[in-house]
Backbone of each chain as ProteinMPNN parsed JSONL, in Angstrom:
{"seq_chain_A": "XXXXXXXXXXXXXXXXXXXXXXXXXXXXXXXXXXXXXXXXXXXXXXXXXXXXXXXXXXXXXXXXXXXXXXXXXXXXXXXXXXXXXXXXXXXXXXXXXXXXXXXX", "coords_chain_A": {"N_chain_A": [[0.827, -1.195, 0.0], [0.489, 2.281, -0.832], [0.584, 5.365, -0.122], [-0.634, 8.268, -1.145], [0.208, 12.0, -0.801], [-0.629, 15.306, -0.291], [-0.192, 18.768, 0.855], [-2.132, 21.143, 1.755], [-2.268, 24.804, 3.091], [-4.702, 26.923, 3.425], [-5.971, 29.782, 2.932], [-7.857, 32.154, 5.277], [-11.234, 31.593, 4.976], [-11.54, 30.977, 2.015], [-12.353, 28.61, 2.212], [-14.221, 26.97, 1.201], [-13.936, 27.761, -1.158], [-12.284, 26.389, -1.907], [-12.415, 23.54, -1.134], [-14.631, 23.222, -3.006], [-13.363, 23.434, -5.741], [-12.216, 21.026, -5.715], [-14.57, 19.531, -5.447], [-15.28, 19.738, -8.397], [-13.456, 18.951, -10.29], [-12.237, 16.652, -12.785], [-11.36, 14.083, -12.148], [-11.334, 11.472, -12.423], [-10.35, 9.189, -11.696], [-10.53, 6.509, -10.719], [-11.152, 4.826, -12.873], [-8.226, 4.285, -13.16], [-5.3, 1.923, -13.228], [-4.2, 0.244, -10.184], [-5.744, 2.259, -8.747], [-6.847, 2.797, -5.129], [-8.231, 4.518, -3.063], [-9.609, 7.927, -2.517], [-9.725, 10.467, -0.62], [-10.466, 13.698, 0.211], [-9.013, 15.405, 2.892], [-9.684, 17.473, 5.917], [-7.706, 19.147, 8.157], [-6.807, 20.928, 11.189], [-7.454, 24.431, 11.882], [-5.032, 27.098, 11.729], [-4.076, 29.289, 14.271], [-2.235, 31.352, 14.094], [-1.238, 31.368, 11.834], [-3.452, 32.029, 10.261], [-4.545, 29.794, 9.079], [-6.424, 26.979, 7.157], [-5.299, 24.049, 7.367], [-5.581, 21.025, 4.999], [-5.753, 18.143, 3.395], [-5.3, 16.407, 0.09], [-5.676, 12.748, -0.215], [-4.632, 9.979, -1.092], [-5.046, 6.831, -2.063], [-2.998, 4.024, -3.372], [-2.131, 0.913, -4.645], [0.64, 0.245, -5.046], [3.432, 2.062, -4.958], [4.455, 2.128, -7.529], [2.275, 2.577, -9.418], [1.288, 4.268, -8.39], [3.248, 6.343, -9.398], [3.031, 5.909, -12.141], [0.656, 6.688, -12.767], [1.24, 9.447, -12.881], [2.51, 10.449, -14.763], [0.404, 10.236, -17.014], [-2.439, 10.967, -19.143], [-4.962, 10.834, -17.422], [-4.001, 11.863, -14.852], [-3.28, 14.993, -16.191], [-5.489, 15.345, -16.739], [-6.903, 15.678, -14.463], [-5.776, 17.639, -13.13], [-5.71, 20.434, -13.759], [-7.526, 23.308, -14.301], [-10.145, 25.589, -14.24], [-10.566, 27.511, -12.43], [-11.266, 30.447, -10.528], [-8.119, 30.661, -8.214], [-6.712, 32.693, -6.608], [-5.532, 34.411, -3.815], [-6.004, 31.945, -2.217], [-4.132, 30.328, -1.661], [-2.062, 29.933, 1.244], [1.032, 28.977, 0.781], [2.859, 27.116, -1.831], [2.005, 23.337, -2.175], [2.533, 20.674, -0.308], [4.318, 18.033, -1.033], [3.816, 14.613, -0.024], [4.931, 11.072, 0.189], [4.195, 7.865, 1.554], [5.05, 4.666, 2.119], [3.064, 1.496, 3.277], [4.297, -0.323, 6.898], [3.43, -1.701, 8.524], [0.611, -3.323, 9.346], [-3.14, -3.057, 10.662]], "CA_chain_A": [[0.0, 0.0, 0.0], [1.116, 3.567, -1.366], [-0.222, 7.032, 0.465], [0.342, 10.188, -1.43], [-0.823, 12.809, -0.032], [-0.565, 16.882, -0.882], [-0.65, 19.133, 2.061], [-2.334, 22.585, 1.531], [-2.4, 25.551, 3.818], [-5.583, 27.428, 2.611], [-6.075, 31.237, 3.8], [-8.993, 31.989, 6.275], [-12.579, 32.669, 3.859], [-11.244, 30.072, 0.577], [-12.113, 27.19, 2.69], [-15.074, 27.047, 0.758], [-14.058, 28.224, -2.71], [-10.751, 25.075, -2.713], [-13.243, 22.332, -1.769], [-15.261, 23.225, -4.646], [-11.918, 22.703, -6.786], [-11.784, 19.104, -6.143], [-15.769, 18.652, -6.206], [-15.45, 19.68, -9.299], [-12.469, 18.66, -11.027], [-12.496, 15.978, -14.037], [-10.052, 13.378, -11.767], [-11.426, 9.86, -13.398], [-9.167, 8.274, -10.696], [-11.773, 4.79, -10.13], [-10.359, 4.319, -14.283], [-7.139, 4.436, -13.257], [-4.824, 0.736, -12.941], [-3.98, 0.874, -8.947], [-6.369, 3.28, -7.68], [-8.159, 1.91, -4.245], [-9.315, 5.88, -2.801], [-9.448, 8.787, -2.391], [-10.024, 11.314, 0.487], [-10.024, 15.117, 0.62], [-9.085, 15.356, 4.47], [-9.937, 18.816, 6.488], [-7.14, 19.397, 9.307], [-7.063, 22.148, 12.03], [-7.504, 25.752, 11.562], [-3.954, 27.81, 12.746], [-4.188, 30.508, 14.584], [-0.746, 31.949, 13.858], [-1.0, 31.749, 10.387], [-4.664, 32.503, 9.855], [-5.131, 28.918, 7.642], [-6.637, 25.534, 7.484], [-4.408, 22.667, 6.682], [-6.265, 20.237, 3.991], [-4.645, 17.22, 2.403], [-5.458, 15.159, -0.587], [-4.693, 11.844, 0.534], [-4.79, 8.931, -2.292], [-3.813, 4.87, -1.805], [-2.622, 2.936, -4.561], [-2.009, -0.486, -4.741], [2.336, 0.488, -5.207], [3.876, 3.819, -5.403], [4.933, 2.375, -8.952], [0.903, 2.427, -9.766], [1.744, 6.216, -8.799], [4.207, 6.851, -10.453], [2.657, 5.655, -13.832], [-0.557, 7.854, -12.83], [1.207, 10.719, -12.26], [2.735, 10.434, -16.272], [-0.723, 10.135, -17.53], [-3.648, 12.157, -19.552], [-5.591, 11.451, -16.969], [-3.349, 12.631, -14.361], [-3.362, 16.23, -16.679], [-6.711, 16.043, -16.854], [-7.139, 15.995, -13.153], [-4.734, 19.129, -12.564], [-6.658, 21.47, -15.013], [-8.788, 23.885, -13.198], [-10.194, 27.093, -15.098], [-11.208, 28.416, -11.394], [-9.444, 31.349, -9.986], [-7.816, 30.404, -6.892], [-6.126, 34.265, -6.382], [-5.754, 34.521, -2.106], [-6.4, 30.542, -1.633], [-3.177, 29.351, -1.307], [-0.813, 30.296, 1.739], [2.079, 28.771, 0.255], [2.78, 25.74, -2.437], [1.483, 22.247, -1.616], [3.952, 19.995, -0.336], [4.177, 15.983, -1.539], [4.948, 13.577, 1.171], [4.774, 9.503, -0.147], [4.508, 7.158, 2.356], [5.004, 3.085, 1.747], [3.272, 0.79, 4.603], [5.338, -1.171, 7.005], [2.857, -2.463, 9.322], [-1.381, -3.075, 8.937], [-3.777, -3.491, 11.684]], "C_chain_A": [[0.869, 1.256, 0.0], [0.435, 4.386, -0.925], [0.212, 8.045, -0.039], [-0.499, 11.004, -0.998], [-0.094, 14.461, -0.394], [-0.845, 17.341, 0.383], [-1.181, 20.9, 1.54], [-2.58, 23.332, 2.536], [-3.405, 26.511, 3.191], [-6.303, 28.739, 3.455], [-7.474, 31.184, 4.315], [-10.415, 32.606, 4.922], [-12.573, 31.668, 2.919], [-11.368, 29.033, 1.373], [-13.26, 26.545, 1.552], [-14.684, 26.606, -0.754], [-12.884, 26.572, -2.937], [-11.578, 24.015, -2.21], [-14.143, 22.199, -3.049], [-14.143, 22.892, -5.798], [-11.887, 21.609, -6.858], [-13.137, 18.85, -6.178], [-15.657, 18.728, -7.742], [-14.019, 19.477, -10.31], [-12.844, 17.358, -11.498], [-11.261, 14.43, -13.247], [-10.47, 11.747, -12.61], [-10.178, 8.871, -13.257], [-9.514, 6.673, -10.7], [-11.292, 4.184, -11.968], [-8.755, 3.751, -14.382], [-6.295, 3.271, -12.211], [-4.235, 1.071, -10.907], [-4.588, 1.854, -7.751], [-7.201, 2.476, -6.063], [-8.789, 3.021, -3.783], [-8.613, 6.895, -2.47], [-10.145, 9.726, -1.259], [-9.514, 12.758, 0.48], [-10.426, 15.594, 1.878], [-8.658, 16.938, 4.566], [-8.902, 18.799, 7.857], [-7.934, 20.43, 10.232], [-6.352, 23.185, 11.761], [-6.13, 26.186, 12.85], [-4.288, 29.262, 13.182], [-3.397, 31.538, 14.019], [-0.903, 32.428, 12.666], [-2.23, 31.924, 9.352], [-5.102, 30.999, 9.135], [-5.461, 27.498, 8.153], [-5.56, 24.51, 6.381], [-5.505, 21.465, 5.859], [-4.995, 19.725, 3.731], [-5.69, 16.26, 1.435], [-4.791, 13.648, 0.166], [-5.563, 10.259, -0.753], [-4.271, 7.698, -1.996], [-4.174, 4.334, -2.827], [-2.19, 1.89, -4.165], [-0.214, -0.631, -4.563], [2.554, 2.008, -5.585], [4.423, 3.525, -6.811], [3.433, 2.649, -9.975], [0.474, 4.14, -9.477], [1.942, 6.604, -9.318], [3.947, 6.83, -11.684], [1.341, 6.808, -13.838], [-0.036, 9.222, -13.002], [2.057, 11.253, -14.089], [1.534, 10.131, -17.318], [-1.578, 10.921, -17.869], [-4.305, 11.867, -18.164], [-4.898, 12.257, -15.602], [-3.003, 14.556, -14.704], [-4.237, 16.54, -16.291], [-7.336, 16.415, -14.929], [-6.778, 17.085, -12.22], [-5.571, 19.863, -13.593], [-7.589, 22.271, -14.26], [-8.504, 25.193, -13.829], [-10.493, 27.97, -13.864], [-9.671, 29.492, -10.933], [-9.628, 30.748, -8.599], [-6.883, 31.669, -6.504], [-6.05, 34.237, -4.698], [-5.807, 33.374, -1.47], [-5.363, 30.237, -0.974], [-1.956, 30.504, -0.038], [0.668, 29.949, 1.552], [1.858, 27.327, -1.026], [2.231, 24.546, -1.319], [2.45, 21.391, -1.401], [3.59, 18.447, -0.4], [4.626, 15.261, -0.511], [4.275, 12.184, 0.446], [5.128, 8.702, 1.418], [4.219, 5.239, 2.142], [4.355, 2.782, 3.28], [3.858, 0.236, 5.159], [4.366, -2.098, 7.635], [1.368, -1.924, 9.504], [-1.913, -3.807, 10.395], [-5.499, -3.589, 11.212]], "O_chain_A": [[1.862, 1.323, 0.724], [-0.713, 4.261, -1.351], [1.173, 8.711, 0.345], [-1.706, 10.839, -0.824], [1.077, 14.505, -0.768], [-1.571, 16.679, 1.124], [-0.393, 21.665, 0.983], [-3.287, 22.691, 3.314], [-2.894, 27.056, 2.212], [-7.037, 28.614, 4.436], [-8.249, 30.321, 3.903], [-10.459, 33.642, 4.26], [-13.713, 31.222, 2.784], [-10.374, 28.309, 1.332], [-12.932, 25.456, 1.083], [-14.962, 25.571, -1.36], [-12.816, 25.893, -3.961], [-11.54, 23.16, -3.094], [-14.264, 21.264, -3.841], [-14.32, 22.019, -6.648], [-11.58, 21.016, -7.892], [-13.368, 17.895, -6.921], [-15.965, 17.706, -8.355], [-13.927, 20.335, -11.187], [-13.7, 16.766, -10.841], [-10.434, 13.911, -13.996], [-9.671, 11.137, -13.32], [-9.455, 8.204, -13.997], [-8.652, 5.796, -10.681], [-11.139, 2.969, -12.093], [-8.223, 3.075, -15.263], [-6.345, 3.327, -10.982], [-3.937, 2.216, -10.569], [-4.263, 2.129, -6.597], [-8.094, 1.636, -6.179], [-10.01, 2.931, -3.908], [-7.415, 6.948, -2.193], [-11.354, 9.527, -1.142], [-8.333, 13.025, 0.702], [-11.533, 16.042, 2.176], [-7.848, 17.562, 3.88], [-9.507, 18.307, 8.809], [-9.125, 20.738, 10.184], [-5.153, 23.223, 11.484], [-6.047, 25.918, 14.049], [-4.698, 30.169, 12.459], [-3.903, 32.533, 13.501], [-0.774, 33.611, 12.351], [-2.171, 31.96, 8.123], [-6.18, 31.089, 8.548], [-5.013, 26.947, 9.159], [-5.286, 24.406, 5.186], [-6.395, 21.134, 6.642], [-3.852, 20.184, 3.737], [-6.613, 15.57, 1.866], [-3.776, 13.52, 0.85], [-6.715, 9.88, -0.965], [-3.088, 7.546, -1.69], [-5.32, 4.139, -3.233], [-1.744, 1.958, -3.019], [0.206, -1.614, -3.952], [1.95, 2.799, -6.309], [4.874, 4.499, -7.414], [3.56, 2.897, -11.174], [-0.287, 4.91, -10.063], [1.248, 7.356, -10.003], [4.511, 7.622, -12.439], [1.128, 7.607, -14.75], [-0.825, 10.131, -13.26], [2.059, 12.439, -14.418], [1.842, 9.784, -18.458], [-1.769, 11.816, -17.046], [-4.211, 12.9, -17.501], [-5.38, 13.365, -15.371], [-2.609, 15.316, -13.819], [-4.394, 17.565, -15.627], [-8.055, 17.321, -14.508], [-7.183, 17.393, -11.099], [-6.133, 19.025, -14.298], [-8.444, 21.707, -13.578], [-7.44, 25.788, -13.998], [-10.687, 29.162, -14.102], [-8.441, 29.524, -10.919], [-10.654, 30.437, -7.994], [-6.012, 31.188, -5.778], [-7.157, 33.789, -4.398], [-5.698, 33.41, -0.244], [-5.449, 29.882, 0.202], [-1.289, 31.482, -0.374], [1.504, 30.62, 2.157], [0.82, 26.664, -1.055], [2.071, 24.679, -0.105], [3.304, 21.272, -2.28], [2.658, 17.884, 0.174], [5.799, 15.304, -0.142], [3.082, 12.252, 0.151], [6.073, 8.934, 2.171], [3.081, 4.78, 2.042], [4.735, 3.385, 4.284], [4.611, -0.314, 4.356], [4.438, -3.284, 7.315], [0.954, -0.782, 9.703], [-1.386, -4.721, 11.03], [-6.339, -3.983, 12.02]]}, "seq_chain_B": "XXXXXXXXXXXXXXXXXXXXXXXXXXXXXXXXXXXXXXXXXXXXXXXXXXXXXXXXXXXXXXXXXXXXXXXXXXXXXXXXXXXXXXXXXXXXXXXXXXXXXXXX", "coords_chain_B": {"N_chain_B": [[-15.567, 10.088, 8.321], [-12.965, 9.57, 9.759], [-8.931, 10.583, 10.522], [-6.581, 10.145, 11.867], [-3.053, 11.14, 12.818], [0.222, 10.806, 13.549], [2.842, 12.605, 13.356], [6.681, 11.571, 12.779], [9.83, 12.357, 13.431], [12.323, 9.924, 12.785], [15.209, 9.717, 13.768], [19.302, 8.967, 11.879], [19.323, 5.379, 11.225], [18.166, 4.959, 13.001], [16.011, 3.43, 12.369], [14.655, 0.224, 11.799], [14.636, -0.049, 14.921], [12.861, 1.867, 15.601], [10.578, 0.744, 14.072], [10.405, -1.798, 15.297], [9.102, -1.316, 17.339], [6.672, -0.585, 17.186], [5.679, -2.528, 15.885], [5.802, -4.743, 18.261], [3.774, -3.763, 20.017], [1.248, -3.413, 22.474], [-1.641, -3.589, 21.417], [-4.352, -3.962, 20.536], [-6.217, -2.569, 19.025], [-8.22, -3.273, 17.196], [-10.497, -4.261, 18.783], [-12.036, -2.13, 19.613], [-14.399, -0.004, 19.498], [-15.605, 1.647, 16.232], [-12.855, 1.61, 15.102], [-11.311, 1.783, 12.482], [-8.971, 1.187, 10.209], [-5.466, 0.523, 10.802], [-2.18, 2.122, 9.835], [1.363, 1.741, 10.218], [3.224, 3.994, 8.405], [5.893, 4.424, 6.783], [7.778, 7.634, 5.316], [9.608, 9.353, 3.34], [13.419, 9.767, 3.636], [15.352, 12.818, 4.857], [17.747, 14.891, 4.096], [18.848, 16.758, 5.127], [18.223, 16.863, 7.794], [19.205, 14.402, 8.163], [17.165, 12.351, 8.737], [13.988, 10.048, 8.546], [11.168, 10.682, 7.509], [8.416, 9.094, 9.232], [4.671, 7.93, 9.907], [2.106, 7.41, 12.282], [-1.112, 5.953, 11.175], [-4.171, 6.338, 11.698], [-7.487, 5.262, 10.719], [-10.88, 6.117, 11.451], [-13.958, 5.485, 12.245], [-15.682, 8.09, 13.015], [-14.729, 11.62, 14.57], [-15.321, 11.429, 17.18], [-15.096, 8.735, 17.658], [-12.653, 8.332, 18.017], [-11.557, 10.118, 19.917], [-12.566, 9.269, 22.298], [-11.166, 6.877, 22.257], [-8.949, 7.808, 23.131], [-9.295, 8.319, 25.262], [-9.342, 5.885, 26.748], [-8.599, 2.832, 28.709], [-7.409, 1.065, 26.425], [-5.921, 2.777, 25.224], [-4.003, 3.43, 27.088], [-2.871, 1.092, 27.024], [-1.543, 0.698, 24.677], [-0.411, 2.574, 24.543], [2.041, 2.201, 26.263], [5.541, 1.625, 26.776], [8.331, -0.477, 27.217], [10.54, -0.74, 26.296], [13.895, 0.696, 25.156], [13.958, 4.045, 23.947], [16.286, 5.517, 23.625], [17.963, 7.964, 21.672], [16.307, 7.941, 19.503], [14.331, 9.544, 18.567], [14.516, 12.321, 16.817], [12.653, 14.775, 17.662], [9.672, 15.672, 19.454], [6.755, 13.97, 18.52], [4.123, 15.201, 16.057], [1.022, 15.599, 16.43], [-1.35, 15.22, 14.174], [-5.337, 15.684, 13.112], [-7.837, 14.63, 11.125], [-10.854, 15.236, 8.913], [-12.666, 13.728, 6.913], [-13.94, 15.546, 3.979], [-14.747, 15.212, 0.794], [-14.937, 12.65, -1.179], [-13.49, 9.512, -2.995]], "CA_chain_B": [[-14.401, 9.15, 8.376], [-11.867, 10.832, 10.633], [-8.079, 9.938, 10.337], [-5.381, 10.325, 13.061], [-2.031, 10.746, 12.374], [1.224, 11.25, 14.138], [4.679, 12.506, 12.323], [7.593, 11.398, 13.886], [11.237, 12.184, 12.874], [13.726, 9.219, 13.399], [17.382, 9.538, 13.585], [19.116, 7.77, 10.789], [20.205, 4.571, 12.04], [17.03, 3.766, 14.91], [14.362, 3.42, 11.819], [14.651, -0.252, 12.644], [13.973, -0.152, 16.122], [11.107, 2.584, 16.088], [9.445, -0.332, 13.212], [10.013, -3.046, 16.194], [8.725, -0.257, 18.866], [5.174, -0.559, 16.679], [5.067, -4.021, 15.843], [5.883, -5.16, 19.706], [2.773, -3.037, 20.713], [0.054, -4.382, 22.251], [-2.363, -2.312, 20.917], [-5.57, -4.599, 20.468], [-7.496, -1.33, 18.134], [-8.982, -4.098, 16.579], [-11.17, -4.297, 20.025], [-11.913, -0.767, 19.897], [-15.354, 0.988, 18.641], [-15.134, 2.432, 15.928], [-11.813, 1.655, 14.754], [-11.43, 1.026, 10.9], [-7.631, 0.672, 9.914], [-4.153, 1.254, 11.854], [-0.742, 1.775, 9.17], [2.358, 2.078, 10.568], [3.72, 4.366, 7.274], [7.249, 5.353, 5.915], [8.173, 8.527, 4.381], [11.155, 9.918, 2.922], [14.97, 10.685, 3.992], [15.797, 13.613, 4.589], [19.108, 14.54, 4.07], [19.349, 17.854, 5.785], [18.181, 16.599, 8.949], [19.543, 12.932, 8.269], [15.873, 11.568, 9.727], [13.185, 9.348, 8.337], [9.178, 10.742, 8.219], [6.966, 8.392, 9.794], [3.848, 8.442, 10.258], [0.772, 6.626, 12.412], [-2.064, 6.435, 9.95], [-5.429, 5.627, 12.237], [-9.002, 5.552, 10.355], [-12.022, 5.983, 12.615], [-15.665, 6.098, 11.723], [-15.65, 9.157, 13.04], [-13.685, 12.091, 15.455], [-16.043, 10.977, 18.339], [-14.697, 7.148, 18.142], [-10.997, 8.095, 17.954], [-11.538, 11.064, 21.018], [-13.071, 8.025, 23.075], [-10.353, 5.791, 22.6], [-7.886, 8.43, 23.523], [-9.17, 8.389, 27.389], [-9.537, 4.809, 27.472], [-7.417, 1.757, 28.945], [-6.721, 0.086, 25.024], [-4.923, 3.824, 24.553], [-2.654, 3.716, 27.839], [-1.68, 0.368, 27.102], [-0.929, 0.928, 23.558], [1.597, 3.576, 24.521], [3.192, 2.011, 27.326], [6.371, 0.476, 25.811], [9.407, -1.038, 27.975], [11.8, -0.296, 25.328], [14.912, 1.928, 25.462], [14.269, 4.707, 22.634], [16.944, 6.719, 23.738], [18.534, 8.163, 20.068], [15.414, 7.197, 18.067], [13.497, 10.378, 17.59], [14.679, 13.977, 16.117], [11.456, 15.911, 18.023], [8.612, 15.257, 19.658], [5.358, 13.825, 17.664], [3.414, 15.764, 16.043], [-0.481, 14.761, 15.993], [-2.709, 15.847, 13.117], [-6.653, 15.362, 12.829], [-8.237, 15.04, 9.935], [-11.698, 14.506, 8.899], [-13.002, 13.597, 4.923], [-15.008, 15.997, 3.118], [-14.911, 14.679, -0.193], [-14.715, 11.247, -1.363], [-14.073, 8.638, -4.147]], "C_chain_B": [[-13.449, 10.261, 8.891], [-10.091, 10.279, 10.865], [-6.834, 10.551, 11.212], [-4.439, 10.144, 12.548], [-0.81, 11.046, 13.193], [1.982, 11.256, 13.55], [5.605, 11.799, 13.512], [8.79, 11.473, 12.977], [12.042, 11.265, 13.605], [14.562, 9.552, 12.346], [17.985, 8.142, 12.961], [19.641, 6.897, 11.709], [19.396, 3.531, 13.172], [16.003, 3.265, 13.492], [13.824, 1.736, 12.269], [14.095, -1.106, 13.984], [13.089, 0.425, 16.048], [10.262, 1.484, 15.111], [9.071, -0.987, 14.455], [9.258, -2.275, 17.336], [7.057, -1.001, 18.715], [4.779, -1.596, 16.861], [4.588, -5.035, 17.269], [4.791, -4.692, 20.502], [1.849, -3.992, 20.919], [-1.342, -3.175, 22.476], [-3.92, -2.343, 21.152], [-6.949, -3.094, 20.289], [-8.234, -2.335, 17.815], [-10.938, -4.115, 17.501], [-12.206, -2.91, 19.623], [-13.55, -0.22, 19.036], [-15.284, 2.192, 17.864], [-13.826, 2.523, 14.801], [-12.034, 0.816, 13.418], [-10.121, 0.186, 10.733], [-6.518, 1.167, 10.583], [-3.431, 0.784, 10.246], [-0.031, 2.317, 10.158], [3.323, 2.887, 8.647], [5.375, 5.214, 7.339], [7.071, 5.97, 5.361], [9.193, 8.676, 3.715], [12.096, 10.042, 3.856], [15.032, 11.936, 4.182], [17.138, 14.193, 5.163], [19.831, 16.015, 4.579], [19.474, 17.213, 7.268], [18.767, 15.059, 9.359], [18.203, 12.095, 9.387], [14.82, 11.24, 8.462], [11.6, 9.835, 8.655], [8.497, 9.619, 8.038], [5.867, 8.851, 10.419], [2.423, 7.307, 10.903], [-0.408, 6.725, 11.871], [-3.608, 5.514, 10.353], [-6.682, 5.848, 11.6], [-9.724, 4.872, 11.073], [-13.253, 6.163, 12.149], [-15.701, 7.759, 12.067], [-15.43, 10.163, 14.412], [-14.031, 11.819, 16.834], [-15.394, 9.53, 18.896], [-13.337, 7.664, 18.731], [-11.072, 9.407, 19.697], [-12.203, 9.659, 22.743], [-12.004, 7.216, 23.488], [-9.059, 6.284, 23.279], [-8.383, 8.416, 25.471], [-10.184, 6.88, 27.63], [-8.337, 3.574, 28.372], [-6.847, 0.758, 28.05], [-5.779, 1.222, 24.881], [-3.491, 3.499, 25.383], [-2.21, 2.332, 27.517], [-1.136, 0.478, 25.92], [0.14, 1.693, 23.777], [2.364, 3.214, 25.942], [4.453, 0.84, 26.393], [7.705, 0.502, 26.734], [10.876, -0.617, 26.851], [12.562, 0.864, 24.997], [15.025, 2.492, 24.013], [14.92, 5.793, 22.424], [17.646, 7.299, 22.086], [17.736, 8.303, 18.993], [14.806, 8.458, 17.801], [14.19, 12.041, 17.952], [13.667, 14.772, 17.118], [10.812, 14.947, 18.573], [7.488, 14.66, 18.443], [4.596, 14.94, 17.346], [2.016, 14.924, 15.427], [-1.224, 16.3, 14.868], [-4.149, 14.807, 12.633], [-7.438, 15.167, 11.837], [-10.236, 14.776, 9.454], [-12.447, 15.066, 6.974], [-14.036, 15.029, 4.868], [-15.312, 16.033, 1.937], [-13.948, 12.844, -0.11], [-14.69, 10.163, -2.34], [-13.311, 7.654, -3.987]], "O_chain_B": [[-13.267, 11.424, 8.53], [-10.103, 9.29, 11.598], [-6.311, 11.608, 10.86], [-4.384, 9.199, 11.76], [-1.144, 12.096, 13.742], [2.277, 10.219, 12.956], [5.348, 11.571, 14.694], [8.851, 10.82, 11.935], [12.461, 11.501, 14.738], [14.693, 9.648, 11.126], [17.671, 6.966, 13.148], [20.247, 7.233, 12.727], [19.552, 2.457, 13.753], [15.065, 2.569, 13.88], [12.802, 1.662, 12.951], [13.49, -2.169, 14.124], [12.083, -0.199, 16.387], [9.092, 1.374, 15.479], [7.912, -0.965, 14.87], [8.845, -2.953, 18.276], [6.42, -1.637, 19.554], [3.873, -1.923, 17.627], [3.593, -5.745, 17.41], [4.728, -5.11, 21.658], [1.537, -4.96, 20.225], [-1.736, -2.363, 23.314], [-4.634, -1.466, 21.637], [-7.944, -2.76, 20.933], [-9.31, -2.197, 18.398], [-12.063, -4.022, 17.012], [-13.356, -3.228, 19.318], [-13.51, -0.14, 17.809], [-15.051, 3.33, 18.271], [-13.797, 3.315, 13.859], [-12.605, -0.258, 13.226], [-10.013, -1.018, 10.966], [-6.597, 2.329, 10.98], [-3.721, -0.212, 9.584], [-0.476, 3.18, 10.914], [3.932, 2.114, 7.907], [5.735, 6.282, 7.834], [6.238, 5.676, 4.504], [9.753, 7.593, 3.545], [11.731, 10.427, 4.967], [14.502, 12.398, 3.172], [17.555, 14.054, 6.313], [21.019, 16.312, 4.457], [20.552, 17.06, 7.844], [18.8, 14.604, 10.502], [18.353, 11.483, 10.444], [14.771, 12.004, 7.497], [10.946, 9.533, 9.653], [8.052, 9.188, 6.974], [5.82, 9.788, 11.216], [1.836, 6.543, 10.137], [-0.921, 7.818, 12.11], [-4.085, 4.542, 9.767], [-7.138, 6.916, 12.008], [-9.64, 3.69, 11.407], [-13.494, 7.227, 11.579], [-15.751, 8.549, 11.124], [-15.892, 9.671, 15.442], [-13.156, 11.942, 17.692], [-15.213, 9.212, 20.071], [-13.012, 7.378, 19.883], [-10.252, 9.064, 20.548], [-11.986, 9.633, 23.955], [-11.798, 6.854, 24.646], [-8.252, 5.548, 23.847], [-7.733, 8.501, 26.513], [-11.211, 6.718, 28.289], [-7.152, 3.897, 28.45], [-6.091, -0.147, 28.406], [-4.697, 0.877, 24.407], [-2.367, 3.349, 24.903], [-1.001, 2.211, 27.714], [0.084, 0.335, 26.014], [1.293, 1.576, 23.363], [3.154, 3.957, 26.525], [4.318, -0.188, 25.729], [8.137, 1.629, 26.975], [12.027, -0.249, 27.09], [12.035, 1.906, 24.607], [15.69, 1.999, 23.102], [14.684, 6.72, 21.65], [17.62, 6.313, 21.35], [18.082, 8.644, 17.862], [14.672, 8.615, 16.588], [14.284, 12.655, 19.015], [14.272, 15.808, 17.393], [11.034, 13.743, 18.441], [7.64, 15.181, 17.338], [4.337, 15.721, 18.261], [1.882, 14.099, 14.523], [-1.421, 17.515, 14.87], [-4.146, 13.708, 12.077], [-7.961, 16.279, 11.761], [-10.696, 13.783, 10.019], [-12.594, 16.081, 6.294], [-14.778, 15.353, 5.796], [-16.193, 16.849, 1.666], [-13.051, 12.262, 0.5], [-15.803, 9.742, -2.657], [-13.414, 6.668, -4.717]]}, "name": "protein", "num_of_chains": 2, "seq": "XXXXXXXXXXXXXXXXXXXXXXXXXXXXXXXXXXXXXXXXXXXXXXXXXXXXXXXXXXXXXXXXXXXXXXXXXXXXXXXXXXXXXXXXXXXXXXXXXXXXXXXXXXXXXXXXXXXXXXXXXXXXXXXXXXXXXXXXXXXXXXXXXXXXXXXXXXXXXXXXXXXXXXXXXXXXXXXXXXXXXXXXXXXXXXXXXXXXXXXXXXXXXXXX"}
């Protein structure tokens, strides 16, 4: 089992407007060799830095069942977004992969 | 669906032992209301800090089960562990909460 996961920091007000981004995005992931799910997980709101933490969080079957998704149309087609996101983002999204070692 | 997680930086060299820390647990979530899946997950190297992100990767029906199990007697014995982890971790844990709002 493969976990990728995206971490976003998303300014106070756009909590709103960046879940609508992934309801509506074209991802046609459940097509795609390796997929088992998907989850767009809501952290906790920082004080400090005004923002809520969100993560995509995706499990594949092998991070090589990743890796082939992530060289793929539909992989394009899933990044494509005509919305403005202008104020959303407090910084880039950062990639963390994680392999399992141990299942309960 | 609500998903618990803890980072943890190990120091290169324990990764290892913090695996056998997990596995040696007696954890018995299985027991537990509520409780979907436990990973024990690997991250990356990193080669500034020479440490290993791991991460505990708990899914719960939902933030009510997993807040339950935290002030019960399956939690304290899960984290009682006899084993000397002097060297093994960079920082403290950090816990992050998460809970779905989209889904496929």
């Amino acid at each position: 089992m493969f976990v990728a996961m995206n971490r976003f920091r998303i300014n106070k007000g756009h909590e709103d407007a960046f879940e609508e981004v992934w309801r509506s995005r074209d991802s046609r992931l459940k097509d795609v060799q390796g997929f088992q799910s998907f989850h767009l997980l809501k952290g906790a709101f920082d004080e400090d830095s005004q923002t809520t933490l969100y993560a995509s969080h995706t499990i594949w079957e092998s991070q090589e069942h990743f890796s082939a998704w992530t060289r793929s149309e539909h992989f394009r087609a899933a990044h494509k977004s005509a919305r403005d996101t202008t104020g959303m983002y407090a910084g880039p999204p950062v990639f963390e992969g994680f392999s399992s070692v141990l299942a309960e």
